[in-house]
MARRO-536899 format. One record per residue (C-alpha): residue number from 1; residue in one letter; x, y, z. Coordinates in steps of 0.2 Angstrom, whole numbers, plus 2048, in hexadecimal, padded with zeros to 3 digits. Layout:
N
{n: NUM, res: a, c1: X, c2: Y, c3: Z}
...
//
This chain:
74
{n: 1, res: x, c1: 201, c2: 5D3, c3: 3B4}
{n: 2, res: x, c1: 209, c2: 5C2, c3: 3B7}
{n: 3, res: x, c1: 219, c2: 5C5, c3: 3AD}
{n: 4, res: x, c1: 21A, c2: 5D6, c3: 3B7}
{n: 5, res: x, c1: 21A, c2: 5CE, c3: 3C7}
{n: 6, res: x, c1: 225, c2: 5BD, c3: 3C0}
{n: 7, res: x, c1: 232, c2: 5CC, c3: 3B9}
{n: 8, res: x, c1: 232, c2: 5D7, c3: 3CC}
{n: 9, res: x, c1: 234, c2: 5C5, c3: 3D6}
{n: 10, res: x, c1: 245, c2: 5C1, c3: 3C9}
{n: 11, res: x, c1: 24B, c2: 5D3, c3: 3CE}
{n: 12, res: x, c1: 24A, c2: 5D0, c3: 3DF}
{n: 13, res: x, c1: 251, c2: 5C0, c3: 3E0}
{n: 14, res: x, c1: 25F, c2: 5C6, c3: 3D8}
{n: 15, res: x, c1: 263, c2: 5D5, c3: 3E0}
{n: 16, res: x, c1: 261, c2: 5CA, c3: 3EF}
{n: 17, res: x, c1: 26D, c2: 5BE, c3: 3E9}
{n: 18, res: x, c1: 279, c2: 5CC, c3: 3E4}
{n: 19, res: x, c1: 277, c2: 5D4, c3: 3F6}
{n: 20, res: x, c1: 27C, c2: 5C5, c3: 3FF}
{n: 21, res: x, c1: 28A, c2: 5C1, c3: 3F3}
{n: 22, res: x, c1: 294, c2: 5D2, c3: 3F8}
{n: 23, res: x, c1: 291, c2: 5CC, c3: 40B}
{n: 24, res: x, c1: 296, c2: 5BE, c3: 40B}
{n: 25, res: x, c1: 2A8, c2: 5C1, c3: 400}
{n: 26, res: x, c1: 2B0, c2: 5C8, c3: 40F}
{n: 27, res: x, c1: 2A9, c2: 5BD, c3: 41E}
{n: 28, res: x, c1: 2B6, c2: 5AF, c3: 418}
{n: 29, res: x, c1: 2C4, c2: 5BA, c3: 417}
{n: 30, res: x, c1: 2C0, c2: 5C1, c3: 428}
{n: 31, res: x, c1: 2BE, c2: 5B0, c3: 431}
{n: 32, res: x, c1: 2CF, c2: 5A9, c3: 42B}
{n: 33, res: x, c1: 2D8, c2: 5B6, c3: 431}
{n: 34, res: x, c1: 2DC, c2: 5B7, c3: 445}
{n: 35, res: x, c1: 2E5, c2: 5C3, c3: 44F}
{n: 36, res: x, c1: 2F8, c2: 5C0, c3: 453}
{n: 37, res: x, c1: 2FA, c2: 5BA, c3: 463}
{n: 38, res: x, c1: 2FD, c2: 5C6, c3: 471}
{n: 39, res: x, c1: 310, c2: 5C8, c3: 474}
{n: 40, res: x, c1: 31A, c2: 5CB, c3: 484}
{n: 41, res: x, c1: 326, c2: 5DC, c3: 485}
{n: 42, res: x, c1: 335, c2: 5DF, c3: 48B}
{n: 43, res: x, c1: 335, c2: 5EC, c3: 49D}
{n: 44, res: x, c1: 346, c2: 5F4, c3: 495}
{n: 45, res: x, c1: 33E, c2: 5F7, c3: 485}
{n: 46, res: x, c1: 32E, c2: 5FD, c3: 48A}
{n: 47, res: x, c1: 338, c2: 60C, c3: 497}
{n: 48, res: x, c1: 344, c2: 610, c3: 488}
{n: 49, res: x, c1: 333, c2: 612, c3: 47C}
{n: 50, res: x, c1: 32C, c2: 61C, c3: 48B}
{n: 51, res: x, c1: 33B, c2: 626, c3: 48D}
{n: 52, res: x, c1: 33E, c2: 62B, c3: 479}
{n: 53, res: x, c1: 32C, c2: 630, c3: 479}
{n: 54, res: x, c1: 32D, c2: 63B, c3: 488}
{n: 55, res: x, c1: 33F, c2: 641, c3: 47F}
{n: 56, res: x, c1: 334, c2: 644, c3: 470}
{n: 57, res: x, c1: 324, c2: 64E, c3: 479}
{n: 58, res: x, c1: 334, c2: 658, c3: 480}
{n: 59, res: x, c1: 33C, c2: 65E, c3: 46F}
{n: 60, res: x, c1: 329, c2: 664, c3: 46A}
{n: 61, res: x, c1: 32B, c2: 678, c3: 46B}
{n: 62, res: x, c1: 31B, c2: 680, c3: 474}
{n: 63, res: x, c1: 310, c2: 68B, c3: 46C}
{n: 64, res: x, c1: 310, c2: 69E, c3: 470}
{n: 65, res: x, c1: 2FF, c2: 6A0, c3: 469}
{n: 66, res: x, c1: 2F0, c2: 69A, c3: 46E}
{n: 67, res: x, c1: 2E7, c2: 68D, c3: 462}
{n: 68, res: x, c1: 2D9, c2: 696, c3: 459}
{n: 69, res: x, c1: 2CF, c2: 68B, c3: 44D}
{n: 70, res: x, c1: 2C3, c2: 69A, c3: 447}
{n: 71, res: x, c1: 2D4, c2: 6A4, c3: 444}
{n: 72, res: x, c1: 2D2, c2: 6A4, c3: 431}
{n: 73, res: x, c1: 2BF, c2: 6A4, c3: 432}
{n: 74, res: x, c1: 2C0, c2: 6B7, c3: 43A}
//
């Protein structure tokens, strides 16, 4: 009965060791790394990136057809 209870008290430190090994392996490499600083844009560029979206959204022909999901499944 003792080695049954010394053998269970090994597993679970172990498996409790091997859990908070794969926990703590990324907390490092998640700490170190910081988000770029925020930076300031240009008023021109911003309207031209507005513009050749809208240009974009234009050149997108229109459906004749309604969207039907369940098309396929009828």
């Amino acid at each position: 009965m003792t080695m049954r209870a010394l053998i269970a008290a090994v597993m679970v430190a172990l498996l409790t060791v091997a859990a908070h090994a794969q926990g703590s392996a990324g907390m490092g490499k998640r700490q170190q790394t910081a988000a770029p600083p925020a930076k300031k844009e240009d008023p021109t560029k911003k309207k031209a990136d507005e513009k050749a979206y809208k240009d974009a959204l234009d050149k997108i022909p229109e459906s004749k057809e309604k969207p039907d999901p369940w098309k396929s499944m009828r």
